[in-house]
C-alpha positions in Angstrom: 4.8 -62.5 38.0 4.1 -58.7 38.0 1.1 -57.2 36.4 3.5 -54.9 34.0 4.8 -58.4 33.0 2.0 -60.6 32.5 0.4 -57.6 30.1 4.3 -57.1 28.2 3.5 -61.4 27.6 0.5 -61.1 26.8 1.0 -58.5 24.1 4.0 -60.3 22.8 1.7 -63.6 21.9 -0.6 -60.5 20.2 2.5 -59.3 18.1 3.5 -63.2 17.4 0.3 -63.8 16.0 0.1 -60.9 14.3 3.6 -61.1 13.0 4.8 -58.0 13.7 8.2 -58.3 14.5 9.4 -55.0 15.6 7.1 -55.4 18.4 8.1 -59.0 18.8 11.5 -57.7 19.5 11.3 -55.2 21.3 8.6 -56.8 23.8 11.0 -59.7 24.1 13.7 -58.1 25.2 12.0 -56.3 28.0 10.6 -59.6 29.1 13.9 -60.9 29.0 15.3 -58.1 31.1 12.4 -58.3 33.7 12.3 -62.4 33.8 16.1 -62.1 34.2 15.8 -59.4 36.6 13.2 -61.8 39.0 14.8 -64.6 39.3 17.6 -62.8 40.2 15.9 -61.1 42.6 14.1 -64.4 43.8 11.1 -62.4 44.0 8.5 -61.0 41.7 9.8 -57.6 40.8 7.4 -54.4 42.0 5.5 -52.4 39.3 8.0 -49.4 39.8 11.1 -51.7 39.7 9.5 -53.0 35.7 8.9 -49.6 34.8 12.6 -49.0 35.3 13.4 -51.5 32.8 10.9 -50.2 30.0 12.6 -46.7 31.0 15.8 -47.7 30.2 14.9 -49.3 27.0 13.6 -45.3 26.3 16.7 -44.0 27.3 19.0 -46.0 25.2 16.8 -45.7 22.4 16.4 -42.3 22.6 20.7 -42.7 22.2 20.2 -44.6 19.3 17.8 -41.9 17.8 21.0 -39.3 18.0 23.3 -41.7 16.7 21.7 -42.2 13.8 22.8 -40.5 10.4 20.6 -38.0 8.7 20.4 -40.3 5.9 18.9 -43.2 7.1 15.6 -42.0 7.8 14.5 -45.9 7.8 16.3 -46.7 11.0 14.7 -43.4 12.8 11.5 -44.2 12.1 11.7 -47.4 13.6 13.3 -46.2 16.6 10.4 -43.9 16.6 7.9 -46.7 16.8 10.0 -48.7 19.1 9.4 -45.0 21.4 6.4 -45.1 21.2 5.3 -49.2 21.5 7.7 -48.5 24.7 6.0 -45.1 26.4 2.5 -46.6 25.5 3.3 -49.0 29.1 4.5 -46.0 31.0 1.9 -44.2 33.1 0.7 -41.1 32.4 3.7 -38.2 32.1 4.3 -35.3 34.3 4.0 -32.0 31.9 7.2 -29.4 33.1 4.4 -27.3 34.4 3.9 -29.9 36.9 7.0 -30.9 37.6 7.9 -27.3 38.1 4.6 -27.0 40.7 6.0 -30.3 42.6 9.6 -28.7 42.7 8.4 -25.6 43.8 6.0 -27.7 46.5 8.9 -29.3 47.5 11.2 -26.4 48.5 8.5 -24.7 50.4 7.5 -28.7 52.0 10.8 -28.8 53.0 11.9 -25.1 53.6 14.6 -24.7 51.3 16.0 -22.2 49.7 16.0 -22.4 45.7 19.9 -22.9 45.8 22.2 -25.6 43.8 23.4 -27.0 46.8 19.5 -28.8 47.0 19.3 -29.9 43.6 20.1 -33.9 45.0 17.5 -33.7 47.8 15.1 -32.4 45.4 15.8 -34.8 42.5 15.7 -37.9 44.6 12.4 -36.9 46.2 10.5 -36.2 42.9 11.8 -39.3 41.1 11.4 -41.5 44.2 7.8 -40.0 44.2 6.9 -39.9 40.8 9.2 -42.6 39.3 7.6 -43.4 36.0 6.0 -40.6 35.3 9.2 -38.3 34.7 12.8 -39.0 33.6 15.8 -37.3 35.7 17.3 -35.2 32.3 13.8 -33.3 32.2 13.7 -32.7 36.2 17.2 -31.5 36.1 16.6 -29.2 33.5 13.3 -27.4 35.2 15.5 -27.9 38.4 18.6 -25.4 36.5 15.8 -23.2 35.6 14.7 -22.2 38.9 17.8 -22.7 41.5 20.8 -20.4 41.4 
């Protein structure tokens, strides 16, 4: 069982306890998704591959947020806290000042030129490298900003 994992459990019995059920809920459904996710793996899952999991819970939440009326201002602010209950296991976050440093580290690594044509060999090296720390919608959107 993975470190990410054992914490996500342990802070689930917290939330039990405690009865707070957003937290309940949304911990248990990550669980679920990682336990499900190991066993069908046959193997404990690494940290990066549980982190990939919590991101995706972001990402479709983050979905939710913009389907969401104006006038329910109740369901927003709980898909607010669900946000932030969900970034709070993330690692640190890259700022776009330093994802725009590592893109513009990797071009001169690699020797390429800031064309469009090596937006996928950038991409995949900075979210192989930093995966976790940055989401792919922000890196392609410093990405547009500096190739042509």
């Amino acid at each position: 069982m993975g470190e990410l994992l054992l914490q996500l459990r342990k802070d689930n019995m917290k939330a039990m306890k405690e009865h707070d059920t957003l937290t309940k809920g949304v911990l248990s459904l990550v669980i679920a998704a990682i336990t499900l996710a190991e066993k069908e793996a046959g193997h404990t899952l690494e940290k990066n591959d549980e982190l990939a999991y919590i991101q995706r819970e972001i990402k479709q939440t983050n979905e939710t947020i913009d389907s969401i009326p104006e006038n329910r201002e109740d369901l927003k602010e709980e898909a607010q806290k669900k946000l932030v209950l969900l970034s709070s296991y993330l690692p640190k976050q890259l700022t776009e000042e330093e994802i725009h440093q590592i893109i513009e580290g990797i071009l001169q690594e690699k020797g390429l030129e800031p064309l469009k044509r090596n937006q996928g060999p950038v991409m995949r090296e900075i979210l192989d490298k930093y995966k976790g720390q940055t989401d792919g919608k922000t890196v392609n959107r410093i990405l547009g900003t500096i190739l042509h």
